[in-house]
C-alpha angles and dihedrals in degrees: 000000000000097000088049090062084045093055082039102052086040090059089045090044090049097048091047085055089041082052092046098253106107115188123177129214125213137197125218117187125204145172103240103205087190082059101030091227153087105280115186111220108206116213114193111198127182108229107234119196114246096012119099094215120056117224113268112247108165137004106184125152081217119089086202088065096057078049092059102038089051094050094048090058093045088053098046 
């Protein structure tokens, strides 16, 4: 399931640059003492021109979420 959304978010990723718009998607990983596991927090950052830093559009711990907010740039 998971490597499906990332299939999924890197087609997405790849039309938007194809569109101009690149955006670029980080992983953090961290230890979550509340879940006693390794969670995987997900950063989605549009890329601007002449700033060093791109503009944050979405921290989620879901790789669904960096689906839907991708798909809904790319739709408009």
């Amino acid at each position: 399931m998971c490597m499906n959304m990332r299939f999924m978010a890197y087609k997405l990723q790849s039309a938007l640059s194809q569109r101009g718009e690149h955006y670029k998607i980080n992983q953090l990983q961290s230890y979550s003492v509340r879940h006693d596991r390794m969670v995987t927090k997900y950063v989605v950052e549009k890329i601007v021109p002449g700033q060093p830093r791109g503009e944050r559009v979405l921290e989620t711990y879901s790789m669904a979420e960096v689906v839907k907010t991708l798909a809904k740039i790319y739709s408009g």
